[in-house]
C-alpha positions as CSV (number, residue, x, y, z in Angstrom):
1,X,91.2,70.5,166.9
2,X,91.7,72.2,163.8
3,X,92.7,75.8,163.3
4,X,90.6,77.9,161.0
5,X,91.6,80.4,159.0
6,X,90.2,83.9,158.3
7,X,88.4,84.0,155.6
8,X,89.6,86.4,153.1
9,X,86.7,87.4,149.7
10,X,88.6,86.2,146.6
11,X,87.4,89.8,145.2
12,X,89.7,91.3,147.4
13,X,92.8,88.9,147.0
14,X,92.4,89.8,142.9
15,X,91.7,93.4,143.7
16,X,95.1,93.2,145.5
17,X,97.3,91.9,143.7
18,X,96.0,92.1,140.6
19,X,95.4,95.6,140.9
20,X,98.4,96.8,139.1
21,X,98.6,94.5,136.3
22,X,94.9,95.8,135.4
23,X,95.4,99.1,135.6
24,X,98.3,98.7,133.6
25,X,96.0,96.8,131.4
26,X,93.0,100.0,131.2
27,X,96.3,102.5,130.9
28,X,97.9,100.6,127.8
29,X,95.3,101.7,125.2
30,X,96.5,105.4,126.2
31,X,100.2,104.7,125.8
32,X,99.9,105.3,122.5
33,X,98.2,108.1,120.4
34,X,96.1,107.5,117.5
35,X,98.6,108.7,115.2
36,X,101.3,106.4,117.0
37,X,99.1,103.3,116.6
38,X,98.8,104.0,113.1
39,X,102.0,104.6,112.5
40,X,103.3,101.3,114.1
41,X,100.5,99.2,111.6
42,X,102.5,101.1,108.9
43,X,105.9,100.2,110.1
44,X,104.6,96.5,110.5
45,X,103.4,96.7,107.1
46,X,106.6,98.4,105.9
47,X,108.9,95.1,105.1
48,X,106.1,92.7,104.3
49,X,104.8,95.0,101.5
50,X,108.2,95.6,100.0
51,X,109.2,91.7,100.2
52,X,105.8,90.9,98.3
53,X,106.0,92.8,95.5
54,X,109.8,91.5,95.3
55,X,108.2,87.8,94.6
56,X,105.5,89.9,92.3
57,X,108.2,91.1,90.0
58,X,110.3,87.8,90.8
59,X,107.0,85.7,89.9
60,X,104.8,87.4,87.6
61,X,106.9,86.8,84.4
62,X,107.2,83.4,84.5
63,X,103.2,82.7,85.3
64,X,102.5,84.7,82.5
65,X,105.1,82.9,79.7
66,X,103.1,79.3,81.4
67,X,99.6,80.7,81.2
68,X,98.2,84.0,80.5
69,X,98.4,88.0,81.9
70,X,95.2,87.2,83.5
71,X,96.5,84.4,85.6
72,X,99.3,87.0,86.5
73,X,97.0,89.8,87.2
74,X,95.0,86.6,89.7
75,X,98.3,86.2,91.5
76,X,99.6,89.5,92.2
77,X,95.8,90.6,93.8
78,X,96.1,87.1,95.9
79,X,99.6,88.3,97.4
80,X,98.6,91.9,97.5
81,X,95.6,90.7,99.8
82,X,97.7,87.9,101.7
83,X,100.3,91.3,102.2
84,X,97.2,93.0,103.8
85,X,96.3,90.3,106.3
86,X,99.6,89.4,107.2
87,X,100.5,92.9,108.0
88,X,97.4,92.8,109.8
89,X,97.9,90.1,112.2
90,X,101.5,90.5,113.1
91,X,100.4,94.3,114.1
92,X,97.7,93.1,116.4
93,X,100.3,90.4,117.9
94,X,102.5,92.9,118.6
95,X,100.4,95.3,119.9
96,X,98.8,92.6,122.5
97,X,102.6,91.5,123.2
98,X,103.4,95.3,124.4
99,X,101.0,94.9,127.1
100,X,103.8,93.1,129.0
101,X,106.3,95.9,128.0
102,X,106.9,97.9,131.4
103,X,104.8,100.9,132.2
104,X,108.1,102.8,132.6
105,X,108.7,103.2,128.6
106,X,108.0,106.5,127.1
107,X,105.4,106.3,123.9
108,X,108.5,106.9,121.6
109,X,110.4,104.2,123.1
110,X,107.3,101.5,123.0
111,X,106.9,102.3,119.4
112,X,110.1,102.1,118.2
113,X,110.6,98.7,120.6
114,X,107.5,97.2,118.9
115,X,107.8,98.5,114.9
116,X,111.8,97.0,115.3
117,X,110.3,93.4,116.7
118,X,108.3,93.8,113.5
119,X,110.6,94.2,111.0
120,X,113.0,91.7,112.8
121,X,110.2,89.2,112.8
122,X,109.5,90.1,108.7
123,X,113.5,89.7,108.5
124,X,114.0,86.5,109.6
125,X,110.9,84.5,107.7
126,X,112.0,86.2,104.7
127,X,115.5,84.6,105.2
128,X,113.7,81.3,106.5
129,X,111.6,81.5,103.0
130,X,114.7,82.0,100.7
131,X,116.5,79.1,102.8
132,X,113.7,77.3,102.2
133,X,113.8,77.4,98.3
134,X,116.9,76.7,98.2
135,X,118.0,73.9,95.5
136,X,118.6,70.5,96.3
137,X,122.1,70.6,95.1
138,X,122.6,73.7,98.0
139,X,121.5,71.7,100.6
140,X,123.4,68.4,100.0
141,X,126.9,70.3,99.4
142,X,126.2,71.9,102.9
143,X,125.3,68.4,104.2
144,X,128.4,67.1,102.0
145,X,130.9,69.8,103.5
146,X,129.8,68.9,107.4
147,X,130.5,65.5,106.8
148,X,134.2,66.3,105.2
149,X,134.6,68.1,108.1
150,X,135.0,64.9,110.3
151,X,132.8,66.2,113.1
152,X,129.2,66.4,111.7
153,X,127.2,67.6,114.8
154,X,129.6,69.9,116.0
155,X,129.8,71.9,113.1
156,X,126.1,72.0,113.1
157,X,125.4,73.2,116.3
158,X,128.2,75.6,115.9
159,X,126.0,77.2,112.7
160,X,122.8,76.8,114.7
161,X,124.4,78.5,117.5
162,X,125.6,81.4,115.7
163,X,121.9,81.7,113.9
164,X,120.5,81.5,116.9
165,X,123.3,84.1,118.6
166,X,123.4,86.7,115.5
167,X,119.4,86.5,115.5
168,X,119.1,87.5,119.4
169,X,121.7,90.6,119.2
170,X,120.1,91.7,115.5
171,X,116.8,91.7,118.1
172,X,118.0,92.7,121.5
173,X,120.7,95.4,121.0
174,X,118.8,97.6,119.1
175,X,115.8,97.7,121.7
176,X,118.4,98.2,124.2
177,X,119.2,101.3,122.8
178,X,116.1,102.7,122.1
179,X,115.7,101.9,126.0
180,X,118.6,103.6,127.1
181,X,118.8,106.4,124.8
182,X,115.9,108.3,123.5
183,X,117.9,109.9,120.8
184,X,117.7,106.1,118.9
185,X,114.3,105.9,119.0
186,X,113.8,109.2,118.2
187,X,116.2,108.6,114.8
188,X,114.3,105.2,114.1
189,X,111.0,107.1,114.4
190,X,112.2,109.4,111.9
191,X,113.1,106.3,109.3
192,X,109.7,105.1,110.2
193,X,108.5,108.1,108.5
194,X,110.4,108.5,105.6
195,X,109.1,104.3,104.9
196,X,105.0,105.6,105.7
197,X,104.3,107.3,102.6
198,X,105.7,104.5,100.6
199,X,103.8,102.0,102.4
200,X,100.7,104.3,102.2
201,X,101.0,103.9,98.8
202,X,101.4,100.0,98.8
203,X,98.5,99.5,100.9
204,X,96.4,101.4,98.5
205,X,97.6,98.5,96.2
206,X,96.4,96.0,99.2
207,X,93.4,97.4,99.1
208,X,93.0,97.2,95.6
209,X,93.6,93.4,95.4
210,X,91.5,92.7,98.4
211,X,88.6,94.1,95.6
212,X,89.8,92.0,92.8
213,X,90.1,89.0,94.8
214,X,86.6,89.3,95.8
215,X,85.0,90.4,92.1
216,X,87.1,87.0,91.3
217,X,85.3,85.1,93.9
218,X,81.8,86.3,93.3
């Protein structure tokens, strides 16, 4: 004969052990002030703003010499407004990524935590962008030199490895200490400050492109 179980609601299974994952969930809106939240966007912004108009300056003189200012003046709105809505998105990932950060971090902490994964994550496609325009001649003397090294593979897992190594202690020790010591986060929040006006200002040129790019595209 078979047994029968108790039946137990799937409401309250969820309710149980779900429960404090979702308040967590109601609570994380609250772990950061209004000021705090807005102060993370800028620190997000902060190294995407200041790498594009680096290729503005870089670019801008040669686009002019092939066509005209105008072309130039097309471009660096297009950037300006690409800037804006790439700052944009990696804040919202990052703000949806802390709601797995544990409830046990202070405000300060969490937003130094999430502004450093920022500029980390703007660090690391800027170096993956300049790798990536490298010259042809670059790439085959690096291929050239593994193979005079007699062991090919080994020597490129040994660079892989130490990409792969330096790019998870640039990452993790620094979030470690602002974990363990409030008195890092506290100095980082403080350099986050002295960057906000700057990026304030280069926003206000974001926002300014986002209207030229759509006068262009009426």
């Amino acid at each position: 004969m078979p047994v029968r179980l108790p039946h137990i609601p799937l409401a309250f299974m969820m309710n149980n052990s779900f429960a404090p994952f979702w308040q967590h969930l109601k609570s994380y809106p609250r772990r950061l002030t209004l000021q705090q939240t807005l102060s993370l966007f800028l620190a997000v912004a902060f190294p995407f703003q200041i790498w594009t108009v680096y290729q503005i300056f870089k670019d801008v003189e040669w686009i002019t010499a092939r066509t005209n200012a105008g072309d130039a003046f097309g471009y660096a709105a297009y950037s300006l407004a690409f800037a804006l809505l790439e700052s944009a998105a990696v804040f919202g990932l990052l703000w949806l990524l802390g709601l797995f950060t544990p409830a046990a971090w202070k405000d300060k902490q969490l937003l130094a935590i999430l502004s450093w994964a920022g500029w980390m994550l703007a660090f690391w496609a800027g170096v993956g962008e300049l790798l990536a325009s490298l010259p042809i001649e670059s790439i085959d003397s690096l291929v050239a030199w593994l193979f005079a090294t007699g062991h090919p593979l080994r020597w490129a897992y040994l660079l892989v490895g130490l990409g792969a190594v330096s790019l998870l202690a640039m990452i993790a020790l620094p979030m470690f200490g602002f974990v363990r010591k409030e008195q890092a986060s506290a100095r980082f929040q403080a350099l986050l400050e002295r960057t906000a006006v700057l990026t304030t200002l280069l926003i206000g040129f974001d926002l300014v492109g986002v209207l030229v790019v759509l006068i262009r595209n009426l």
